[in-house]
Backbone as CSV, one residue per row, in Angstrom:
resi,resn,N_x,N_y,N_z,CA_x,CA_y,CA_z,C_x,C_y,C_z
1,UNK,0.844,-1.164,0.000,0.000,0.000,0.000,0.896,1.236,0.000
2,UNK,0.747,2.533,-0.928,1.276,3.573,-0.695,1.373,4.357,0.059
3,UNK,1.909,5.327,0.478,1.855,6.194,1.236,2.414,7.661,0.838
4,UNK,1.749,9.042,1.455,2.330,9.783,0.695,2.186,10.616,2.262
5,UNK,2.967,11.549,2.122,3.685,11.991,3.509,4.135,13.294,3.306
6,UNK,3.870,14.556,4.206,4.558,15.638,4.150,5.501,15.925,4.885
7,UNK,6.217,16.523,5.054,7.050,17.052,6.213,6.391,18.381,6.550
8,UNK,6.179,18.672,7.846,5.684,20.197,7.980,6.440,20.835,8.855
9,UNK,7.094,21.821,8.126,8.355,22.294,9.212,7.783,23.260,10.123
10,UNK,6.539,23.928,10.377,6.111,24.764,10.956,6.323,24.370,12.405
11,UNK,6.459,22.645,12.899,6.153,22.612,13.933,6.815,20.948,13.773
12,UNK,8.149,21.053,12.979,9.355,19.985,12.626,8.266,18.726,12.687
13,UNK,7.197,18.149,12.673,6.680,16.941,12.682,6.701,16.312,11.519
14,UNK,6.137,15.315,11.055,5.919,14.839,9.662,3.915,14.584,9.406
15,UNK,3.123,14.675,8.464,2.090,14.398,8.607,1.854,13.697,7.234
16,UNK,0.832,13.033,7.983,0.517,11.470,6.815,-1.064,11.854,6.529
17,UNK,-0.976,12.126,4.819,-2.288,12.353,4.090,-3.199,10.973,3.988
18,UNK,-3.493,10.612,5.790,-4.017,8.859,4.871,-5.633,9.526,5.311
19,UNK,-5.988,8.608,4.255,-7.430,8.465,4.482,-7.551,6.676,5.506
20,UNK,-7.968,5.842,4.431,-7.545,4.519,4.803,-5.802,3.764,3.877
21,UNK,-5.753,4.278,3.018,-5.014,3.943,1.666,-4.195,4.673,2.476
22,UNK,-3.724,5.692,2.749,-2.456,6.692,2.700,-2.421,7.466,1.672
23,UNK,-3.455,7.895,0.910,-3.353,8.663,-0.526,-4.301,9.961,-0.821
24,UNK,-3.633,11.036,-1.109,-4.534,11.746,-1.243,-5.293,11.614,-2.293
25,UNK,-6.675,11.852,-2.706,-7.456,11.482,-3.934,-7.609,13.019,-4.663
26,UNK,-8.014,12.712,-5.608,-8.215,14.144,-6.473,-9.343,14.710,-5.785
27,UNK,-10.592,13.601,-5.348,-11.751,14.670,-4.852,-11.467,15.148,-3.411
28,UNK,-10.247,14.953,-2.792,-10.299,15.704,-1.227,-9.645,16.513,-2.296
29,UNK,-9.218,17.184,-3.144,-8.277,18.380,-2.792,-9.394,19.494,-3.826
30,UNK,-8.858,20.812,-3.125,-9.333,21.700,-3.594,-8.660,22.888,-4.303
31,UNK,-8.992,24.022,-4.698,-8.031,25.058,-5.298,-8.353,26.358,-4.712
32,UNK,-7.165,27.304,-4.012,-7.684,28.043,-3.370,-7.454,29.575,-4.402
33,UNK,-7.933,30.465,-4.015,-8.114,31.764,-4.681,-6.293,31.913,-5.347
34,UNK,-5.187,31.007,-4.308,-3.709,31.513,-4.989,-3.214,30.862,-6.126
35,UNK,-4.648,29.496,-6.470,-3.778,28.589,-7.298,-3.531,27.305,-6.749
36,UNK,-3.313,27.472,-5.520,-2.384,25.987,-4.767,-3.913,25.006,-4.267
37,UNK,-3.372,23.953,-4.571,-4.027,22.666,-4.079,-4.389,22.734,-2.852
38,UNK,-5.107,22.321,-1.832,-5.193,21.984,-0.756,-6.334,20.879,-0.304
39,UNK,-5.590,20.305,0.720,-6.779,19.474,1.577,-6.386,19.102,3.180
40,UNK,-7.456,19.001,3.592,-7.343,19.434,5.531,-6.217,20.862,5.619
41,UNK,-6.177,21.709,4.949,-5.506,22.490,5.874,-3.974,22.881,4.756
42,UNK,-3.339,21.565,4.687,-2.258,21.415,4.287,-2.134,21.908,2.656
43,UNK,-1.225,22.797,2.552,-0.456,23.270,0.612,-0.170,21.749,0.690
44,UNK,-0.518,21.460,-0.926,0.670,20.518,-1.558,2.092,21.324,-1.999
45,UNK,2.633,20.092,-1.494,4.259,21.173,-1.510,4.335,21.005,-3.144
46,UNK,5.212,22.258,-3.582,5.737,22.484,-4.923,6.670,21.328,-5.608
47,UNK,7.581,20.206,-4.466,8.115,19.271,-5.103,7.552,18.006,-4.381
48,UNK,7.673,16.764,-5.453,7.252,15.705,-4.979,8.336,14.359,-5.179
49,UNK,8.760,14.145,-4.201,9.966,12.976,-4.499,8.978,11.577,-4.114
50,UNK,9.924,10.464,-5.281,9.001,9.114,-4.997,9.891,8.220,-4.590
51,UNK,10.078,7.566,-3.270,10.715,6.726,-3.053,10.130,5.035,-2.667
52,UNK,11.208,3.654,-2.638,10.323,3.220,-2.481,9.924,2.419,-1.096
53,UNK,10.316,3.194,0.204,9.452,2.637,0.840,10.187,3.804,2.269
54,UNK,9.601,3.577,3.559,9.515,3.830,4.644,10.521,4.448,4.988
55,UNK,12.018,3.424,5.237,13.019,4.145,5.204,13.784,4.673,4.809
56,UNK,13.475,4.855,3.472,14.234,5.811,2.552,13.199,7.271,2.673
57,UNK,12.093,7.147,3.652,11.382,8.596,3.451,12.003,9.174,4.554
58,UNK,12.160,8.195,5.851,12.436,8.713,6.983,14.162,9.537,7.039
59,UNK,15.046,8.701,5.872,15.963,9.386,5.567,16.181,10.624,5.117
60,UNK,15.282,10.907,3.736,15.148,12.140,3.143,14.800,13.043,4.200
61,UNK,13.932,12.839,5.146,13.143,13.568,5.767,13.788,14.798,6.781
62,UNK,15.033,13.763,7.190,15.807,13.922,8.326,16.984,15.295,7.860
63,UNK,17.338,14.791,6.145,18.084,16.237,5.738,17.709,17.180,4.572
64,UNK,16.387,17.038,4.356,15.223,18.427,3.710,15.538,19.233,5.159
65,UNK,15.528,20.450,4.278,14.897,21.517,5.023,14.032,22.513,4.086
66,UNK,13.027,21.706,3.012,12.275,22.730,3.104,11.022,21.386,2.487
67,UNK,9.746,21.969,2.807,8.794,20.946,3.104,8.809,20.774,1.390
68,UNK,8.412,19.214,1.619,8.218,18.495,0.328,7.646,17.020,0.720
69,UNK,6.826,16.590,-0.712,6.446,15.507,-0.215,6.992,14.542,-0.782
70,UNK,6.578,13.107,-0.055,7.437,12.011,-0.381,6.145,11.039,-0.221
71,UNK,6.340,10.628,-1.199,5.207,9.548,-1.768,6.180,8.162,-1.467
72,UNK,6.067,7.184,-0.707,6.625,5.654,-0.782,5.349,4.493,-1.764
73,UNK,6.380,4.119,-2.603,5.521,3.303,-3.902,5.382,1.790,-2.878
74,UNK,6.575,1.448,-1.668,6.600,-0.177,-1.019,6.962,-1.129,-1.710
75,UNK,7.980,-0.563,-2.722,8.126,-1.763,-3.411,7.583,-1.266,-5.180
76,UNK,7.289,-2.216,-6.028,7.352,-1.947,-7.261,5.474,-1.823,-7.814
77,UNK,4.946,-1.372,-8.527,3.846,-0.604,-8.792,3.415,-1.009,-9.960
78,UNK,2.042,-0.923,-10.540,1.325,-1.054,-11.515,1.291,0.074,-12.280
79,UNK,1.326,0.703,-13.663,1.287,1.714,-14.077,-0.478,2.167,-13.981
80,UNK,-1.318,1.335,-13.512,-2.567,2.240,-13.268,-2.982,2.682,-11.818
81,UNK,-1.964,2.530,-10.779,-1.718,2.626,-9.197,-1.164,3.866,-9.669
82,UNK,-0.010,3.702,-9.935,1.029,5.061,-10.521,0.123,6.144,-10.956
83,UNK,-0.698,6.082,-11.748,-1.576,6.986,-12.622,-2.486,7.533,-11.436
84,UNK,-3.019,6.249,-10.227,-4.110,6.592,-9.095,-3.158,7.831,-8.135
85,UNK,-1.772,7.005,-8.006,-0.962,7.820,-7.185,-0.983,9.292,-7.367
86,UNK,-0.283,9.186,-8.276,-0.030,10.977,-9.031,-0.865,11.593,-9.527
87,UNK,-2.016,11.500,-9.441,-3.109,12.460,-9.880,-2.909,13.796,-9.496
88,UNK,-3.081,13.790,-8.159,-3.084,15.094,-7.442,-1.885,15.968,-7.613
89,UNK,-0.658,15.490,-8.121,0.413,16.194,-8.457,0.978,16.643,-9.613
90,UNK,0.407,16.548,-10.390,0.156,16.974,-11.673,1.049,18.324,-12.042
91,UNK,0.685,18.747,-11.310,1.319,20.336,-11.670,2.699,20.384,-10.431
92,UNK,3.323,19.435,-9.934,3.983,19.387,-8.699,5.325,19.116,-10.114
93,UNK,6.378,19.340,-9.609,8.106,18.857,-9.742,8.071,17.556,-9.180
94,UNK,8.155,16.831,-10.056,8.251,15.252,-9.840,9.811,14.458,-9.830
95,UNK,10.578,14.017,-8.781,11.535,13.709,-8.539,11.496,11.956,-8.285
96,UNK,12.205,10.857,-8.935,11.963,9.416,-8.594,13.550,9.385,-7.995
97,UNK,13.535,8.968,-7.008,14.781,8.361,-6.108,14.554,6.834,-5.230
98,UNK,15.034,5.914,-6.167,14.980,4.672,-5.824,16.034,4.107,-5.982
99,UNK,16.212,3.164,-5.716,17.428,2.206,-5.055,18.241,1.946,-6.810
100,UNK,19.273,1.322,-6.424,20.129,0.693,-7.318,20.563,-0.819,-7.763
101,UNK,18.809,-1.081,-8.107,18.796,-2.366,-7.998,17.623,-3.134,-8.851
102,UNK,17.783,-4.078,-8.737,16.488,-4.226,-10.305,15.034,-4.225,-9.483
103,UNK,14.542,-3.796,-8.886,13.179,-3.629,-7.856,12.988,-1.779,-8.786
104,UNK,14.287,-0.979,-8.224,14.509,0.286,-8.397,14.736,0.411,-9.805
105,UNK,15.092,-0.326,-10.842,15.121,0.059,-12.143,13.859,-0.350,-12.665
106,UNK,13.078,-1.203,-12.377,11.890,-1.561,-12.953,10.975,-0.093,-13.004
107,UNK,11.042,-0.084,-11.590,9.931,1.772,-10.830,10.295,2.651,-11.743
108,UNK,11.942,2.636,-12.158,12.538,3.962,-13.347,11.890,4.054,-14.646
109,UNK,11.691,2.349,-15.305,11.545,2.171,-16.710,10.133,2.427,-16.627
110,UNK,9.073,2.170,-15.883,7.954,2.944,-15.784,7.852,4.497,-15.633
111,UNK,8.407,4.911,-14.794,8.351,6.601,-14.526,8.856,6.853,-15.940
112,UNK,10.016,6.711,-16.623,10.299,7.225,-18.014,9.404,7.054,-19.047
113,UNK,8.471,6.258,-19.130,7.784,5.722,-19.753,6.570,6.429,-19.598
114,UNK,6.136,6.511,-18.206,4.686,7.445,-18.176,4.626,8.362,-17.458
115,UNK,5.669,8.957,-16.741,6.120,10.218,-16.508,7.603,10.852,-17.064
116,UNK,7.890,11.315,-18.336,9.060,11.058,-19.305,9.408,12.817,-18.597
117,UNK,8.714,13.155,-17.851,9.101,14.739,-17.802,10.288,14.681,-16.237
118,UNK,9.887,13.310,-15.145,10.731,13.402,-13.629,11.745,13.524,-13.656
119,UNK,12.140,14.019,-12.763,13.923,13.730,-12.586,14.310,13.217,-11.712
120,UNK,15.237,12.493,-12.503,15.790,11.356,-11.495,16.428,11.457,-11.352
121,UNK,16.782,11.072,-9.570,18.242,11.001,-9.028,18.552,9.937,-8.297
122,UNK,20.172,9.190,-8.563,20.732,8.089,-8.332,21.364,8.251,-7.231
123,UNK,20.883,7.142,-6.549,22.301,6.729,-5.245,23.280,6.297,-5.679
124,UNK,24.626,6.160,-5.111,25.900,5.630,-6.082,25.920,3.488,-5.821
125,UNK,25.904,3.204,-6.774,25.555,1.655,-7.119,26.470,0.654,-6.058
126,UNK,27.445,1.332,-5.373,28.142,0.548,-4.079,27.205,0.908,-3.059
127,UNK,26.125,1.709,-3.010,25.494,2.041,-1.801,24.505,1.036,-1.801
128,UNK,23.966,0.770,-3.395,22.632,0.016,-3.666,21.554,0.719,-3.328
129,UNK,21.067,1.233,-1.826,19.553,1.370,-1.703,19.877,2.674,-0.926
130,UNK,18.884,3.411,-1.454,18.945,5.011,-0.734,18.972,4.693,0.751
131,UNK,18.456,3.949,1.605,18.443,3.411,2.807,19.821,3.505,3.658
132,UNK,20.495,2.923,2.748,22.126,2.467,3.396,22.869,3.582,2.551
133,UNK,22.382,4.689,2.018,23.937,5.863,1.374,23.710,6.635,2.361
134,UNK,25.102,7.265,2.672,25.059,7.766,3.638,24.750,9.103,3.555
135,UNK,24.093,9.542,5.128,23.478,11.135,4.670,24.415,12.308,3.611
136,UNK,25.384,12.638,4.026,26.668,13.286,3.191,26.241,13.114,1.859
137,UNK,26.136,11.975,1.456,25.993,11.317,-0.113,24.359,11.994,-0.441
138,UNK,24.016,11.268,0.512,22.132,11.843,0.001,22.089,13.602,-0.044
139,UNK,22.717,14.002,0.819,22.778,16.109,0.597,22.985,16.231,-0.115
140,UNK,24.266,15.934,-0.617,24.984,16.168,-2.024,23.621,15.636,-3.276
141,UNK,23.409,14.124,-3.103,22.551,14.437,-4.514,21.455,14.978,-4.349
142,UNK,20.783,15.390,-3.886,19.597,16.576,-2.719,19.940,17.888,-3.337
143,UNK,20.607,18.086,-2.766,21.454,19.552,-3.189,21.614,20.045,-4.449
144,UNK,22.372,18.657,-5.247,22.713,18.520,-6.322,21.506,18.993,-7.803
145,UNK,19.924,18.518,-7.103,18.755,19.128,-7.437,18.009,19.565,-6.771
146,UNK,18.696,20.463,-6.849,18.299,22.297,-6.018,17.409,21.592,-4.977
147,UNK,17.306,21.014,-3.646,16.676,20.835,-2.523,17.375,21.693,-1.997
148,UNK,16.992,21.935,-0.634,17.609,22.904,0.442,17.657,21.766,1.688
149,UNK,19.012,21.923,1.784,19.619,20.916,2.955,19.861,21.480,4.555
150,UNK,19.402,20.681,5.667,20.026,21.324,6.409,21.414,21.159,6.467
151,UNK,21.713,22.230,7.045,23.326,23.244,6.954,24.124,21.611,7.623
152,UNK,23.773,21.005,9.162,24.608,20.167,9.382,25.048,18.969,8.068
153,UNK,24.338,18.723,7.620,24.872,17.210,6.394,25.266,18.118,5.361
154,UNK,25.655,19.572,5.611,26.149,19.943,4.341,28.149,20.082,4.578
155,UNK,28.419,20.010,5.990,29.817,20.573,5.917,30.630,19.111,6.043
């Protein structure tokens, strides 16, 4: 099952868009007078990274510093889940960061395929899984597409 997850730095917590699924649907969200999406309360953040599972969110999570969401796929996906997934982000910066491994290249050859516009960014192939690279490594490729890092995993 997916999950899609914000970070909300207003008050450093993390908050989880679940209904029962963990997913936001197109009919909770709304459009407010600025343009921006919303539902319960919460902006959809401007970027959306897809990873594929739990602890690779809890990683990212730890060296963002500026709110973004992180969708976990759990593993490898159907291209009409994918299509259910990303509805709501449509107009979001779509980022795929998955492992280095054939689970993680399968998730790629789909995203290129039916999202040909994401950008993708690689962990280095001795690390294998965003899970196990180490934070340093993850800032840098973070950084590397324009995220905003906190300052400690940057020196």
């Amino acid at each position: 099952m997916s999950q899609i997850f914000r970070k909300d730095l207003s008050n450093k917590s993390e908050k989880s868009f679940d209904g029962n699924a963990g997913v936001i649907m197109p009919a909770f969200l709304s459009i407010d007078s600025s343009g921006s999406a919303q539902r319960s309360g919460f902006v959809v953040d401007e970027k959306v990274i897809i990873v594929e599972g739990g602890a690779d969110r809890k990683r990212l999570v730890r060296i963002l510093a500026e709110p973004v969401t992180i969708i976990c796929t759990n593993g490898t996906i159907s291209p009409y889940r994918l299509e259910e997934l990303l509805a709501p982000f449509e107009e979001q910066e779509l980022f795929v960061f998955v492992d280095a491994d054939e689970d993680g290249e399968k998730i790629r050859v789909l995203f290129k395929r039916e999202y040909p516009d994401a950008i993708h960014l690689y962990t280095e192939k001795t690390y294998r899984e965003v899970e196990t690279t180490p934070d340093k490594v993850l800032a840098s490729i973070l950084l590397g597409a324009e995220f905003k890092i906190r300052p400690e995993f940057l020196t």
